[in-house]
SELUM-63103 format. One record per residue (C-alpha): residue number from 1; x, y, z; residue in three letters. Coordinates in steps of 0.25 Angstrom, whole numbers, always signed. Each point is the difference from the previous one (the first is absolute). Layout:
! SELUM-63103
<rec k="NUM" c1="X" c2="Y" c3="Z" r="ALA"/>
...
END
This chain:
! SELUM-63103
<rec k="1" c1="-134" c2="+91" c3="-399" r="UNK"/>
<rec k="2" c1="-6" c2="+12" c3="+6" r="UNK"/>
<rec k="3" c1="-13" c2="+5" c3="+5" r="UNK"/>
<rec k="4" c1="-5" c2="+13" c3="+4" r="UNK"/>
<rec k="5" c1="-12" c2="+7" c3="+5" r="UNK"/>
<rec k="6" c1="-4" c2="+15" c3="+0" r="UNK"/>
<rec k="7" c1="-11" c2="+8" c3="+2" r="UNK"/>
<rec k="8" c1="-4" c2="-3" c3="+16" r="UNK"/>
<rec k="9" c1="-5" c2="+11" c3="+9" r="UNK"/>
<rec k="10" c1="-11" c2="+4" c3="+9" r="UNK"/>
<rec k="11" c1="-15" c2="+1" c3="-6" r="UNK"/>
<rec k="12" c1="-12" c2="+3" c3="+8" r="UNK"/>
<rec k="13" c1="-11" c2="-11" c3="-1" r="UNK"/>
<rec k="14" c1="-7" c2="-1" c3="-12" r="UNK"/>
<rec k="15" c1="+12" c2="+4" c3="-9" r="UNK"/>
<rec k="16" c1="+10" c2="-3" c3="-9" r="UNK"/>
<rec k="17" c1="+13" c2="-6" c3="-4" r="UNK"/>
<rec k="18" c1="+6" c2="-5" c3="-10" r="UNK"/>
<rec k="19" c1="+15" c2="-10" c3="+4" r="UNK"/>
<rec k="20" c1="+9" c2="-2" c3="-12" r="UNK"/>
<rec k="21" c1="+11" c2="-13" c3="+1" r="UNK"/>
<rec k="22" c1="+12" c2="+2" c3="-11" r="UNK"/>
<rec k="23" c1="+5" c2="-12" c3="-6" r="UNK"/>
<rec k="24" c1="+15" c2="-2" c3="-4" r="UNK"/>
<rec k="25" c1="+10" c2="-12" c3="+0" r="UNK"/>
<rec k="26" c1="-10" c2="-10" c3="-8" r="UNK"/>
<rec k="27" c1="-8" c2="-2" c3="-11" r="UNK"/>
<rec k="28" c1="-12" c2="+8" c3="+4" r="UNK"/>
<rec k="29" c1="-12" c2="-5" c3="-6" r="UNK"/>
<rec k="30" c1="+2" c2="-16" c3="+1" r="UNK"/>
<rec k="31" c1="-2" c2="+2" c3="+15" r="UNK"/>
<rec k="32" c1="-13" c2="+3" c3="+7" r="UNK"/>
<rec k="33" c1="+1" c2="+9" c3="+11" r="UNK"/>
<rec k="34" c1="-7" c2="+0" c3="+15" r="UNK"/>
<rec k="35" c1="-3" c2="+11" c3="+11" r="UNK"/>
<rec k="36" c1="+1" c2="-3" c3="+14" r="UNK"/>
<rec k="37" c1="-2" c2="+10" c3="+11" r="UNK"/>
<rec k="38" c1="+5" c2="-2" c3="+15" r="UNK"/>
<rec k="39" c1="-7" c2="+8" c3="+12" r="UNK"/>
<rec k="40" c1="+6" c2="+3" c3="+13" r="UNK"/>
<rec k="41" c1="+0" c2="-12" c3="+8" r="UNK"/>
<rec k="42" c1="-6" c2="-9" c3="-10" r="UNK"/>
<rec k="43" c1="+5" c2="-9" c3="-9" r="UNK"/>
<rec k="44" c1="+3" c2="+3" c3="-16" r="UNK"/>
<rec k="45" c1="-14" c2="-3" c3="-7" r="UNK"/>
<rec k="46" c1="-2" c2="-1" c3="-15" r="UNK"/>
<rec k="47" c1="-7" c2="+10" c3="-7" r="UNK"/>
<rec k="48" c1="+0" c2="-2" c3="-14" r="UNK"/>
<rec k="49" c1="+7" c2="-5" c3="-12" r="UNK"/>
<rec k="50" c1="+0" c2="+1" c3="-17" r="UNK"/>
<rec k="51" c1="+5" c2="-8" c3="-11" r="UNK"/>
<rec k="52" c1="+10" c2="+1" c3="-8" r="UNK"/>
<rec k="53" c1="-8" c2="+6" c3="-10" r="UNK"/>
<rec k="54" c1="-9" c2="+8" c3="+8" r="UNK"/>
<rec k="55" c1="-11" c2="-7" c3="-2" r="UNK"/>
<rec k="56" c1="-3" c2="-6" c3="+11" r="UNK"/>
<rec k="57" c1="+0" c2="+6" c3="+13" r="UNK"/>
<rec k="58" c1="-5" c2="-6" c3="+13" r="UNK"/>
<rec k="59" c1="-3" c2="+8" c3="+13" r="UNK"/>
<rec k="60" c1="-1" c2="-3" c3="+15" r="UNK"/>
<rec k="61" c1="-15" c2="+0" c3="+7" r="UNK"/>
<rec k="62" c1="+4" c2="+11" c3="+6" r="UNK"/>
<rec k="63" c1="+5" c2="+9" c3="-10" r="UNK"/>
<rec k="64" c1="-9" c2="-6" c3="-12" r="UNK"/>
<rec k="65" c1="-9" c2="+12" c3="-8" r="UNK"/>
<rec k="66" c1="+8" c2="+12" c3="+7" r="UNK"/>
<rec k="67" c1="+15" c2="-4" c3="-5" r="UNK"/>
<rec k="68" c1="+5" c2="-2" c3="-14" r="UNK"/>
<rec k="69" c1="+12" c2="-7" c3="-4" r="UNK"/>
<rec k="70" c1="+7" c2="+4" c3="-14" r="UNK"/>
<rec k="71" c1="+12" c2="-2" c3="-8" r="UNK"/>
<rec k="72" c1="+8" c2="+7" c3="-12" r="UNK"/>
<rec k="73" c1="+10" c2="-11" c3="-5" r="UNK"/>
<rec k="74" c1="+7" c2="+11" c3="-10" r="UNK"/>
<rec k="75" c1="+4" c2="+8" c3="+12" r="UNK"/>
<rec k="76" c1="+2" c2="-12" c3="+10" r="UNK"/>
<rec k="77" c1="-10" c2="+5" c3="+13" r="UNK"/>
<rec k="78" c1="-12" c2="-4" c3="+7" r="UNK"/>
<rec k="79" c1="-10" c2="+8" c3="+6" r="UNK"/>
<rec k="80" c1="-10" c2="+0" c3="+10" r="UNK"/>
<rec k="81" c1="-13" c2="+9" c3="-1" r="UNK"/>
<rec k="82" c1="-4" c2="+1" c3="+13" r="UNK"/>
<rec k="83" c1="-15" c2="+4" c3="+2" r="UNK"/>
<rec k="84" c1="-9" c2="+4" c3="+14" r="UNK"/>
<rec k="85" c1="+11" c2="-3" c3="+9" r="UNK"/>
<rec k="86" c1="-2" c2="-3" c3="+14" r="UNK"/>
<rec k="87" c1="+8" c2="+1" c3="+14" r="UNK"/>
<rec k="88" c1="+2" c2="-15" c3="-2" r="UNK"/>
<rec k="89" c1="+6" c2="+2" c3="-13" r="UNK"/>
<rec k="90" c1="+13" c2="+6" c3="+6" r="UNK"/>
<rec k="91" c1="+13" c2="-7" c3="+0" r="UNK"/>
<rec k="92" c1="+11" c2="-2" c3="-7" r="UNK"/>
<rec k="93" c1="-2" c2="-4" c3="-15" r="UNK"/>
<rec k="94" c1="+11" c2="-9" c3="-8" r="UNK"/>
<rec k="95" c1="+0" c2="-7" c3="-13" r="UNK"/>
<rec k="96" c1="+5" c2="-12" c3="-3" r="UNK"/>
<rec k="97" c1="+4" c2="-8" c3="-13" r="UNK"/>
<rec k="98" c1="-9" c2="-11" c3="+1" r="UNK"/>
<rec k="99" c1="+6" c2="-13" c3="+6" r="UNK"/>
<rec k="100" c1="+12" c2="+6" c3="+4" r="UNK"/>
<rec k="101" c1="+7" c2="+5" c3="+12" r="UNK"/>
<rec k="102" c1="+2" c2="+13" c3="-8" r="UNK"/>
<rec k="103" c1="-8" c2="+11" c3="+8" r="UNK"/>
<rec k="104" c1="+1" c2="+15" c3="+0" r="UNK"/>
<rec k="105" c1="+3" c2="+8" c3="+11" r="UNK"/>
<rec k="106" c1="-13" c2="+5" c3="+2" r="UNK"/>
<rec k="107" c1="-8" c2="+13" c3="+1" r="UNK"/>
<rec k="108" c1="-8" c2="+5" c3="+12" r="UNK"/>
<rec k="109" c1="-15" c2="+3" c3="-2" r="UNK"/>
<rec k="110" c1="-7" c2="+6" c3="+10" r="UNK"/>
<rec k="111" c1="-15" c2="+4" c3="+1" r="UNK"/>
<rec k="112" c1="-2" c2="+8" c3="+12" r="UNK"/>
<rec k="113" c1="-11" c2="+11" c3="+0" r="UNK"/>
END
């Protein structure tokens, strides 16, 4: 099983990103996948997750109407739209197969103006 994120950098406040998690090693779309980020200092805090199908994501408070979770099961990746990012929005990002001690190794996301 393995799990990898991309798409992390620096974005001014206000911006844009979009984080992709690439799937391999199980069978994909019988799984639902979660976000989780981890600031410095702070302890690893939820952010989101989907279904197995897609149809049913579920966000954090404090994500909820600016992120967007998404998934394509015929090319085994899950994405994060990330909206109107704030300076509290940065740490490291990681998706996980649900239930699991499978994790990524994570992407930093910095939002610094």
């Amino acid at each position: 099983v393995q799990l990898m994120e991309s798409g992390g950098g620096t974005v001014q406040p206000g911006g844009s990103l979009r984080l992709s998690c690439e799937a391999s090693g199980f069978t994909f779309n019988v799984y639902p996948i979660t976000w989780w980020r981890q600031a410095p200092g702070k302890e690893r805090e939820w952010v989101g997750d989907i279904s197995s199908d897609g149809s049913m994501p579920d966000y954090s408070e404090s994500v909820r109407g600016r992120f967007t979770i998404s998934r394509d099961n015929a090319k085994n990746m899950v994405y994060l739209q990330m909206n109107r990012l704030k300076p509290e929005d940065t740490a490291v990002y990681y998706c996980r197969r649900s239930n699991s001690n499978y994790w990524g190794q994570g992407t930093q996301v910095t939002v610094s103006p």
